[in-house]
C-alpha positions as CSV (number, residue, x, y, z in Angstrom):
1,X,-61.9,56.4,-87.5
2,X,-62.8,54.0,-84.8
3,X,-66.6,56.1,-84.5
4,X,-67.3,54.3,-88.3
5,X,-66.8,50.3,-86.4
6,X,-68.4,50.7,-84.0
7,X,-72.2,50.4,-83.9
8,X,-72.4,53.0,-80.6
9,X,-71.3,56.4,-80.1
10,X,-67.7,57.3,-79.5
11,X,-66.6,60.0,-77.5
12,X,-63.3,61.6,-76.8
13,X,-63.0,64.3,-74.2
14,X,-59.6,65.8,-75.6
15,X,-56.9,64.8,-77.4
16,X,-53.2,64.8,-76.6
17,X,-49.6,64.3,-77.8
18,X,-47.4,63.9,-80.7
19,X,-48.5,62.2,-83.9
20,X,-45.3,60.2,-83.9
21,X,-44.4,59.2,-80.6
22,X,-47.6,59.0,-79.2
23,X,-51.2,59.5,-77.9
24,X,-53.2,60.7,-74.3
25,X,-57.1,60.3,-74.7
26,X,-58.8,61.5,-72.0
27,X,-62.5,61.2,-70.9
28,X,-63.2,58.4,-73.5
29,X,-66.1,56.2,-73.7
30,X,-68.0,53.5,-76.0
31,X,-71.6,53.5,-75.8
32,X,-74.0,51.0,-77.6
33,X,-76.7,52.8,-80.1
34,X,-78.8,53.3,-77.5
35,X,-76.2,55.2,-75.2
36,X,-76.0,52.2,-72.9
37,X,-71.9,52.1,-71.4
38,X,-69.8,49.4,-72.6
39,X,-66.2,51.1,-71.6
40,X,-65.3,54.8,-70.5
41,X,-61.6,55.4,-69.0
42,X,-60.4,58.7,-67.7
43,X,-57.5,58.2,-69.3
44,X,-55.8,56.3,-72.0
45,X,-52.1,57.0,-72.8
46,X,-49.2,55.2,-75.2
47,X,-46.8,55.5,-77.0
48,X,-46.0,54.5,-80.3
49,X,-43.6,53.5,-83.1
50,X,-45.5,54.8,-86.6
51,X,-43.3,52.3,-88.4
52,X,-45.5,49.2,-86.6
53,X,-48.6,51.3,-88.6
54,X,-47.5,51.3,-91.7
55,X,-46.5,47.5,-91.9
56,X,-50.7,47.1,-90.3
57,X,-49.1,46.4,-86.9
58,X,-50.3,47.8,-84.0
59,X,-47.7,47.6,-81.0
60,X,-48.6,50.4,-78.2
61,X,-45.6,50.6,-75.5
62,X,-46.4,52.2,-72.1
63,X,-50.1,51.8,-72.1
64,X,-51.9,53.4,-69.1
65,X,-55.2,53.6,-68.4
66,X,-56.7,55.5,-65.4
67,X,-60.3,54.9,-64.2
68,X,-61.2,52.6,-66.8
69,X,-65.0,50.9,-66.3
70,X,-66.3,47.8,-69.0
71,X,-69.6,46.7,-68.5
72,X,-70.4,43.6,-70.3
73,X,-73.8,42.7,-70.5
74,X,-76.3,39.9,-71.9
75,X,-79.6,41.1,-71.6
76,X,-82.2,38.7,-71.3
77,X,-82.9,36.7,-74.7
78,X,-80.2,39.0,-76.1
79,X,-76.7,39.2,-77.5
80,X,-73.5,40.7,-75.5
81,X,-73.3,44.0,-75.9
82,X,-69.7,43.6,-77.0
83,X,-70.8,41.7,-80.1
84,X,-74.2,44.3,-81.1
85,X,-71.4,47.3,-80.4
86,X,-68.9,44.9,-82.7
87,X,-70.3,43.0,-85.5
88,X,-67.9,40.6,-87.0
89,X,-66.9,40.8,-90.4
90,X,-69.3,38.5,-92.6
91,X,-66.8,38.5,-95.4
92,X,-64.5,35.4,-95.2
93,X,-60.6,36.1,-96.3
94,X,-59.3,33.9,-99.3
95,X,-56.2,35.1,-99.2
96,X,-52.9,34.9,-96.7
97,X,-52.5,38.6,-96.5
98,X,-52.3,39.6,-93.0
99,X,-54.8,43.4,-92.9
100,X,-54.5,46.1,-90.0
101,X,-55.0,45.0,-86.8
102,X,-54.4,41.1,-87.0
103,X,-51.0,41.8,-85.1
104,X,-51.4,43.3,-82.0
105,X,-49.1,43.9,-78.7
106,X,-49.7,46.4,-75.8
107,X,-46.1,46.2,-73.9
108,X,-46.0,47.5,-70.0
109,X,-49.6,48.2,-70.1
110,X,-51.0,49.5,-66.5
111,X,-54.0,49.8,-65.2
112,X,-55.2,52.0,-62.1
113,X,-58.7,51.8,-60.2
114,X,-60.4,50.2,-62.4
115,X,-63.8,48.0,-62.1
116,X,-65.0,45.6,-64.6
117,X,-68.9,44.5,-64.0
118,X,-70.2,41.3,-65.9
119,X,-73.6,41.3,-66.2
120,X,-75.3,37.6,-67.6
121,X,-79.0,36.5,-67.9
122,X,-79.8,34.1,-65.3
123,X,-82.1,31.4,-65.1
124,X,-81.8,28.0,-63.7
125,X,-82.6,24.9,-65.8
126,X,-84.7,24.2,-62.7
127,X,-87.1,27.1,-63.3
128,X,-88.3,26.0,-66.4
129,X,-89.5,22.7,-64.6
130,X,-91.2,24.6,-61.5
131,X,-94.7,26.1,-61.3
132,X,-96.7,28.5,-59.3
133,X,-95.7,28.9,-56.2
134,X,-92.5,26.8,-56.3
135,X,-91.5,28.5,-59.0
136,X,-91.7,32.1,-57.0
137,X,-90.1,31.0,-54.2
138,X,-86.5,30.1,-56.2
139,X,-86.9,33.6,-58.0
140,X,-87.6,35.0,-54.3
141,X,-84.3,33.1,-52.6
142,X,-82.2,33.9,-55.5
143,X,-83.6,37.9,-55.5
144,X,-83.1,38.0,-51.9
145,X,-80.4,39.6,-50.1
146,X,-79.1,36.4,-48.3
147,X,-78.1,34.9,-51.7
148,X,-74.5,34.8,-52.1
149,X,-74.7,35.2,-55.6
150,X,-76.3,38.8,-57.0
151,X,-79.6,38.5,-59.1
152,X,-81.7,41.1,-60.1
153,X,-84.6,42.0,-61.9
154,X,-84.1,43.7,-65.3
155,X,-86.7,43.6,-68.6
156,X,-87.4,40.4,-70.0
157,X,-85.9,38.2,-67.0
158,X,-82.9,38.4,-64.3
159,X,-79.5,38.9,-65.1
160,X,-76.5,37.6,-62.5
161,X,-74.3,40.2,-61.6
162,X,-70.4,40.4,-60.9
163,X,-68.6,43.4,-59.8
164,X,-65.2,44.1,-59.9
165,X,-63.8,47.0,-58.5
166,X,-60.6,48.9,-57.6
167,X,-58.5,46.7,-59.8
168,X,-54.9,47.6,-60.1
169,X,-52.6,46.1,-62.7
170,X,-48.7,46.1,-64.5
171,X,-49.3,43.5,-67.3
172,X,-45.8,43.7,-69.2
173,X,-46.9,41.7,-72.2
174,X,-50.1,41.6,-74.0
């Protein structure tokens, strides 16, 4: 169901559990179109009330997830790949009606070792301003390994990179 939102690839290693208690996914990942990683986690458990389902509520208690890696990523002159991967609806509601998935609640969610790297385009103001030589010598200092921040060279520009990593979590309420 989820493989006909997304505009990526979906892929689930195996699938686990009771239909009406709840679910383990293991080796899942998100991909954009052109198999470029937005998420993978090793594994994803919860459980589950089926009731919360069928009134379009979706409450997942005792959410785990083990290994879990998001990228996000703006590529130069480009969106994130969150929003190419998930297109908003272009229909606008008239109506009160609440639909699937307005109401949701992950209760005594965990995570465990997981990274999260944020990947943004980068350039200055002031680089649009400098020439020539000048103009090298900022991409130089911010390329070089002194830099505190992390710039590298990617198509079409430079992209700042963060990295997160070995991130633990208990988030009781989400």
């Amino acid at each position: 169901r989820l493989g006909g939102t997304v505009h990526g690839i979906v892929r689930v290693g195996a699938i686990e559990g009771n239909l009406l208690e709840g679910i383990t996914l293991r080796d899942v990942s998100i991909t954009d179109s052109a198999g470029r990683p937005f998420v993978s986690a090793a594994e994803l458990h919860a459980e589950y009330a089926l009731a919360d389902f069928l009134r379009k509520r979706i409450r997942l208690d005792e959410v785990r997830i083990v290994r879990p890696v998001v990228l996000l990523d703006q590529q130069p002159g480009d969106d994130w790949n969150f929003k190419r991967i998930f297109p908003g609806d272009t229909i606008t509601s008239t109506g009160t009606t609440s639909g699937f998935g307005d109401w949701v609640t992950f209760t005594g969610a965990t995570v465990v070792d997981g990274r999260i790297m944020v990947r943004t385009e980068w350039s200055p103001d002031a680089l649009d301003s400098l020439t020539g030589a000048a103009r090298d010598s900022m991409i130089a200092e911010a390329l070089s390994a002194e830099n505190r921040s992390r710039v590298e060279r990617v198509d079409g520009g430079f992209q700042t990179v963060m990295d997160f990593r070995d991130l633990d979590g208990v988030f009781p309420r989400i």
